[in-house]
C-alpha positions as CSV (number, residue, x, y, z in Angstrom):
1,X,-32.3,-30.7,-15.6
2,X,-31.3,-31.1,-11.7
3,X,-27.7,-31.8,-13.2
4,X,-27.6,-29.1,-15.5
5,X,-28.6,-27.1,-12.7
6,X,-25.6,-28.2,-10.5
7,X,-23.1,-27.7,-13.3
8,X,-24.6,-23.9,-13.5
9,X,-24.4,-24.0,-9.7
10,X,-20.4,-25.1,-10.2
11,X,-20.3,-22.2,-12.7
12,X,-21.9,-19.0,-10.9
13,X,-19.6,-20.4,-7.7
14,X,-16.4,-20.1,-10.0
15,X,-17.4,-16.5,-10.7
16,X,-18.2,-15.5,-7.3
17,X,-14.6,-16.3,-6.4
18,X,-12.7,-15.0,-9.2
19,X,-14.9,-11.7,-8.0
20,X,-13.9,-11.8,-4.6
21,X,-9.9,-12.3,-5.6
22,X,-10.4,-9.2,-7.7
23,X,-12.7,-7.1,-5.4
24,X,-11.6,-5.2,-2.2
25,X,-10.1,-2.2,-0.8
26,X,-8.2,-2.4,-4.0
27,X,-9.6,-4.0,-6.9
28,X,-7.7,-5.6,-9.0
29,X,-7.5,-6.8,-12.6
30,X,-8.0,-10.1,-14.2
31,X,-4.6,-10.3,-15.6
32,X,-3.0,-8.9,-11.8
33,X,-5.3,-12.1,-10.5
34,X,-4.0,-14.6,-13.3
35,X,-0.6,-13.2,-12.1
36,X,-1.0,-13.3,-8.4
37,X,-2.1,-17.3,-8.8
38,X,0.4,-18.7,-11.2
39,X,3.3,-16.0,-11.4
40,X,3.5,-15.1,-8.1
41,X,6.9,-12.6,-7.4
42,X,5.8,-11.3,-4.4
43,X,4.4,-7.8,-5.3
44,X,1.8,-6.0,-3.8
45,X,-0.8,-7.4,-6.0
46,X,0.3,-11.0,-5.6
47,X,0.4,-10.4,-1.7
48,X,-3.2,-8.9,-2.1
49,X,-4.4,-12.1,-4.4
50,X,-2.5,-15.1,-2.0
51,X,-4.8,-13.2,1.1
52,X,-8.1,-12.9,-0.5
53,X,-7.1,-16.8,-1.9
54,X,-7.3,-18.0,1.4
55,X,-10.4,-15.6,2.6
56,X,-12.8,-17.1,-0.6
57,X,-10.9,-20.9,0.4
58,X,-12.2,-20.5,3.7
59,X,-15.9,-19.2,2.8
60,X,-15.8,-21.7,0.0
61,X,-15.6,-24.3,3.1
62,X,-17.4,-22.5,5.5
63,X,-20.1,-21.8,3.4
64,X,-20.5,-25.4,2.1
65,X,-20.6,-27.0,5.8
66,X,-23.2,-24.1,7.0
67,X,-25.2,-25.3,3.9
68,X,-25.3,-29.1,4.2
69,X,-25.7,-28.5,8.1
70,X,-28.6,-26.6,8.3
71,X,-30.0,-28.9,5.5
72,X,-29.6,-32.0,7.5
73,X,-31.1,-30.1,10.6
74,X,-34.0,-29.5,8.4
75,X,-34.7,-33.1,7.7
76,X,-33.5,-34.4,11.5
77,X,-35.6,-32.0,13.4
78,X,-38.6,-31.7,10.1
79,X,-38.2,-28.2,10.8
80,X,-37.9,-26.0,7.6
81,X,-36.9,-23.2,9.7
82,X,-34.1,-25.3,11.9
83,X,-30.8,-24.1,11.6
84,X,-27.4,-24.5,14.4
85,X,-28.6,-22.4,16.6
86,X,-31.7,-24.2,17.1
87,X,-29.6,-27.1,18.8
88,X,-27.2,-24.7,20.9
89,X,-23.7,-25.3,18.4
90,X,-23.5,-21.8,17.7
91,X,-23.7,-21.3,21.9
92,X,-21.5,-23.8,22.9
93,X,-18.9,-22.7,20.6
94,X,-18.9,-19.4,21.9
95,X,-19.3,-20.4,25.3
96,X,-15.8,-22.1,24.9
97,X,-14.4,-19.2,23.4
98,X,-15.6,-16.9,26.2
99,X,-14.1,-19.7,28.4
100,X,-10.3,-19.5,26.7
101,X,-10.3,-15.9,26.6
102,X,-11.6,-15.0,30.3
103,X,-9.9,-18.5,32.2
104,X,-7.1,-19.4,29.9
105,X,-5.5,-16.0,28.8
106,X,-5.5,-17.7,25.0
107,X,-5.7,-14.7,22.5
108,X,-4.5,-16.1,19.2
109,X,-6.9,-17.4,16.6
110,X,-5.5,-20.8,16.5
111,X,-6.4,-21.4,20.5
112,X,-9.7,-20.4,19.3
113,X,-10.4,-22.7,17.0
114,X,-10.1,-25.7,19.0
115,X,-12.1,-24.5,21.7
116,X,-14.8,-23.5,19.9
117,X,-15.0,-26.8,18.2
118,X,-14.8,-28.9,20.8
119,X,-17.3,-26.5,22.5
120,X,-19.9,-26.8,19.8
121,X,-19.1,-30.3,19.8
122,X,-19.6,-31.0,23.4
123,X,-22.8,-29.3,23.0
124,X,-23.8,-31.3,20.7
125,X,-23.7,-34.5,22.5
126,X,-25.1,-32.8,24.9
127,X,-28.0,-32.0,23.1
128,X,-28.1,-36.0,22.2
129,X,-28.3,-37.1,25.6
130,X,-30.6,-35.0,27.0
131,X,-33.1,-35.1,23.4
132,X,-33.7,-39.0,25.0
133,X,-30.6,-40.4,23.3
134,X,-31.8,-43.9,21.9
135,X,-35.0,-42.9,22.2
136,X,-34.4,-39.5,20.7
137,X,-37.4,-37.5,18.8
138,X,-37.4,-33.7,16.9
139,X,-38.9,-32.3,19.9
140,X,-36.9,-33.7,21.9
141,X,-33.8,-32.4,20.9
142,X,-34.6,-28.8,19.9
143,X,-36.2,-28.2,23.1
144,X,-33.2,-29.4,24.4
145,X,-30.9,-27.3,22.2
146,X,-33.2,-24.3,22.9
147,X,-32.9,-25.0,26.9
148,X,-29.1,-25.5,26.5
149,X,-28.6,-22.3,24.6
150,X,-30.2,-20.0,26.8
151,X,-28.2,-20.8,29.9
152,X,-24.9,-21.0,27.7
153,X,-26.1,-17.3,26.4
154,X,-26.3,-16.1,30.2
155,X,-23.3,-17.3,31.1
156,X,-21.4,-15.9,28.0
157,X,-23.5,-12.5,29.1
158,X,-22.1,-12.1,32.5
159,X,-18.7,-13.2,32.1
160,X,-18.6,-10.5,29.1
161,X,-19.9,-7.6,31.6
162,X,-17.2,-9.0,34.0
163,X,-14.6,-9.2,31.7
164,X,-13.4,-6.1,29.3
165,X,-10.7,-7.9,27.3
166,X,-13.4,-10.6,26.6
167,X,-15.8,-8.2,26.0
168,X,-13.5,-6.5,23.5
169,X,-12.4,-9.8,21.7
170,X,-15.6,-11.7,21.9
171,X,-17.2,-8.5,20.0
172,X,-15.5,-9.1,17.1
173,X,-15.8,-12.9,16.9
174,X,-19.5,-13.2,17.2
175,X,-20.3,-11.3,14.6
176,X,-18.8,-13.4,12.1
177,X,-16.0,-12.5,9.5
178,X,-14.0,-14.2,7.1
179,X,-11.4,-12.0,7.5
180,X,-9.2,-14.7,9.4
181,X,-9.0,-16.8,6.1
182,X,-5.3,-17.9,6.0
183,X,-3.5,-21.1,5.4
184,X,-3.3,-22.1,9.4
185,X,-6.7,-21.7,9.6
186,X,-7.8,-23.8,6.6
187,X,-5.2,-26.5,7.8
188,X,-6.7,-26.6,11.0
189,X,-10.5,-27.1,10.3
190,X,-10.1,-28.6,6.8
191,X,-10.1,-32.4,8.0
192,X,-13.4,-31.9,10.4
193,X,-15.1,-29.9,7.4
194,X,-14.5,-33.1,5.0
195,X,-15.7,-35.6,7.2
196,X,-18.5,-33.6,7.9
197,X,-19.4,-33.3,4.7
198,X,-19.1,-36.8,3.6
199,X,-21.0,-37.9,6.5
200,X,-23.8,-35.4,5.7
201,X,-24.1,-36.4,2.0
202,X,-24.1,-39.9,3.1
203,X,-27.0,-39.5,5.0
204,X,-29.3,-38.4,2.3
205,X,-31.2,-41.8,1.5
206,X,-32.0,-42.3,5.6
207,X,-33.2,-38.9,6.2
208,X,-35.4,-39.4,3.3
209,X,-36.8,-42.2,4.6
210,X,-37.0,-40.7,8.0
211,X,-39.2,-37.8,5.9
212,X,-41.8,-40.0,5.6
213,X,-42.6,-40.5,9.2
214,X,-40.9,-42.8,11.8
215,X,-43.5,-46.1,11.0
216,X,-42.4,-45.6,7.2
217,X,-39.0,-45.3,8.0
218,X,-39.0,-48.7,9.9
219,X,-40.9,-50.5,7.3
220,X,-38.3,-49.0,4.8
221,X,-35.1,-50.5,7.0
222,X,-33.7,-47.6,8.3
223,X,-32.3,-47.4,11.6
224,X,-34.0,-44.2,13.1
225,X,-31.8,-44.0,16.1
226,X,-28.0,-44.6,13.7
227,X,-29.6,-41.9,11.4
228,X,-30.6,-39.3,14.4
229,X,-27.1,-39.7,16.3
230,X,-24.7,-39.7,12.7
231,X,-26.8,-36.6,11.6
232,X,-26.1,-35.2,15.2
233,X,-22.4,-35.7,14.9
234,X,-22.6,-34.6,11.2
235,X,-24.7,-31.5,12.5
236,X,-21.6,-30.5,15.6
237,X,-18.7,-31.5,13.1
238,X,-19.7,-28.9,10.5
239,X,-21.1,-26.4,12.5
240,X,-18.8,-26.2,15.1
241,X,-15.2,-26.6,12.7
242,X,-17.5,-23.2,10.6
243,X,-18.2,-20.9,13.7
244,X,-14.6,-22.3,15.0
245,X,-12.8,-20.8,11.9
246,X,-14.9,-17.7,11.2
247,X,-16.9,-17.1,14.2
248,X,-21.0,-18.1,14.4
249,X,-22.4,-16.4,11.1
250,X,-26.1,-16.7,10.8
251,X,-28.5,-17.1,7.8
252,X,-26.8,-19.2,5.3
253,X,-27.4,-22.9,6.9
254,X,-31.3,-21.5,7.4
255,X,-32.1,-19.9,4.1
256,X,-29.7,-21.7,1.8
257,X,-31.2,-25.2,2.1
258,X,-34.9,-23.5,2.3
259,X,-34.3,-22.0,-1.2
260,X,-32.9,-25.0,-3.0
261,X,-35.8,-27.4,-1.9
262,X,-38.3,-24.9,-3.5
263,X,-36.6,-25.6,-7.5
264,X,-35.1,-29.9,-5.8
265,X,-38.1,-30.8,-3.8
266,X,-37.8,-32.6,-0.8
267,X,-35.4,-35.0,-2.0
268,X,-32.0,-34.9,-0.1
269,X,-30.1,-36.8,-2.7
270,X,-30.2,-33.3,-4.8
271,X,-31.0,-30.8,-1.8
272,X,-27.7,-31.5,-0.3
273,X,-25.3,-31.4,-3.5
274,X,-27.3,-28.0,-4.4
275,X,-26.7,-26.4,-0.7
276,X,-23.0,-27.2,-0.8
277,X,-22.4,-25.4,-3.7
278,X,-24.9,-22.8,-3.2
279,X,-24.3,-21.9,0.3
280,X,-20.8,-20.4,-0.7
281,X,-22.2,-18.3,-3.4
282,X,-24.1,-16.7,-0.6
283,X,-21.2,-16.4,1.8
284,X,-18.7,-15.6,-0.5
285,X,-21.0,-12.9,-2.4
286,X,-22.2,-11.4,0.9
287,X,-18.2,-10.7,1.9
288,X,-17.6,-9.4,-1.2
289,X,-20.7,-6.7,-0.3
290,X,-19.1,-5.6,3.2
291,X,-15.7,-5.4,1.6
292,X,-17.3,-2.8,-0.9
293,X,-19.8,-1.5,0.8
294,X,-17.3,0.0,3.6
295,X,-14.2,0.8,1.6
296,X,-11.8,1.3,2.8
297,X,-12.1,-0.4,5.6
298,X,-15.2,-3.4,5.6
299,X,-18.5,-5.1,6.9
300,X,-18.2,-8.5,8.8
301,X,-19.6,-10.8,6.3
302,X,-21.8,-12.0,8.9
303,X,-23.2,-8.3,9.5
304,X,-23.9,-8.5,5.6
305,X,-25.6,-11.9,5.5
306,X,-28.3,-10.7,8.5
307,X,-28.4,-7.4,6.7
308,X,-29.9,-9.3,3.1
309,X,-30.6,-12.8,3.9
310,X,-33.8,-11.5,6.1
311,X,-35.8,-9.5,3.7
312,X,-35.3,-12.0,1.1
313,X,-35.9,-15.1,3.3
314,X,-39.3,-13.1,4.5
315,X,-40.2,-12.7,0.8
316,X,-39.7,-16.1,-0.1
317,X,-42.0,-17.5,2.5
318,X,-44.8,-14.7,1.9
319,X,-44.8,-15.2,-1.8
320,X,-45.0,-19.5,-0.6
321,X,-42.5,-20.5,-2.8
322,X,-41.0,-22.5,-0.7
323,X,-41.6,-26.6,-0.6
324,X,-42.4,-27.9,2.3
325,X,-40.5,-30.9,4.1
């Protein structure tokens, strides 16, 4: 049934895409989307198709790395409710953004990208060496993360009061859009977002083990330090090439992985594979919604995702539906 499931999963995904080549400010027909992706002259239509290719690429991407990263949170920090914020990514990429706009005069999207990642990545081992390192617990490292995040939020804070040009671009970017989906973009982030992906599906068996308590774990072989630090890096690598590309967009790494462990249980071996697929149905959907919902012009898909991923994550956990870790 689980791989039944993940072959429907497969199927609702294709869907979701073929919807959000076809839905916009101008919706298009099947036949104008067929043409757009195989018989491409360069008319309106096929310009309007090649853009929204990239877009649904990029949340396709995006959405699977926000997925399997706040899953493997989950199971690193045993923290159902643990997503990248919890361990200061989203901060640190922004902080570094803040940095290039306000210090560095860089405007363009592609400056952006690299210093958001290594941002979010710097934060990250940050996070690692302060959670205790090779002695490194759960606590540890979201009470670092947390600590981290709140000075990296004051200093974004005051050097956005100080600043009205960072003010004005940083505005934009936190709120998270999809919107700069285009071929550079995708180039630019694509390697990180496949090694981050392998790593984290890689991982599964360990952080199973590591589920069962760290005595457990031991007896079982794994290595509870290796498994922390690669789930780290696995963690920064995904997170930080996402909110690079599209800007910190909250929600899907949280509820995603929450969802798919109520109908998988606890087993990462199937929670992971789920939330890589599922995780861009929810992205993708939700960017479809602000592109309709605002026509002609649109709502920030990350605007969207805040706007319906609360009410239904607060239903899910009053209704108990949810499995625990």
């Amino acid at each position: 049934m689980r791989i039944l499931g993940l072959l429907v999963s497969v199927v609702i995904l294709v869907l979701v895409a073929l919807v959000s080549l076809a839905v916009g400010a101008k919706d298009l027909s099947l036949g104008q989307v067929w043409h757009g992706l195989f018989e491409d002259t360069g008319s309106y239509s096929d310009v309007v198709v090649a853009d929204r290719l990239s877009r649904t690429v990029l949340g396709l991407l995006v959405g699977a790395a926000l997925g399997l990263s706040g899953a493997v949170l989950q199971a690193l920090t045993r923290n159902p409710l643990a997503d990248p914020a919890l361990l200061g990514i989203n901060a640190g990429a922004s902080a570094a953004v803040v940095t290039a706009i306000t210090f560095f005069g860089i405007t363009s999207l592609s400056g952006y990208v690299w210093f958001a990642f290594f941002g979010a990545a710097a934060v990250g081992a940050l996070v690692w060496f302060l959670g205790g390192s090779r002695g490194a617990t759960p606590v540890r490292l979201v009470l670092a993360g947390t600590a981290i995040s709140a000075a990296l939020y004051g200093y974004i804070q005051a050097i956005m009061i100080l600043d009205d040009a960072a003010l004005g671009r940083m505005r934009f970017w936190t709120v998270g859009s999809l919107a700069s989906g285009s071929d550079s973009t995708i180039t630019q982030v694509l390697p990180f977002l496949l090694a981050g992906c392998a790593l984290a599906l890689a991982l599964a068996r360990p952080l199973n083990a590591m589920a069962m308590g760290d005595d457990t774990a031991k007896a079982l072989g794994a290595n509870l330090n290796r498994t922390r630090a690669l789930s780290m890096l696995a963690a920064t690598v995904l997170c930080g090439a996402a909110t690079a590309a599209c800007g910190p967009i909250v929600f899907v790494g949280l509820m995603v992985p929450h969802v798919v462990r109520s109908f998988t249980g606890p087993d990462l071996r199937w929670i992971l594979p789920y939330a890589a697929l599922l995780s861009p149905v929810l992205l993708i959907g939700a960017d479809v919604i602000g592109r309709i919902a605002a026509r002609p012009a649109e709502l920030q898909v990350g605007i969207v995702t805040a706007i319906l991923g609360g009410p239904v994550f607060i239903f899910l956990v009053r209704r108990r539906r949810t499995a625990q870790l």
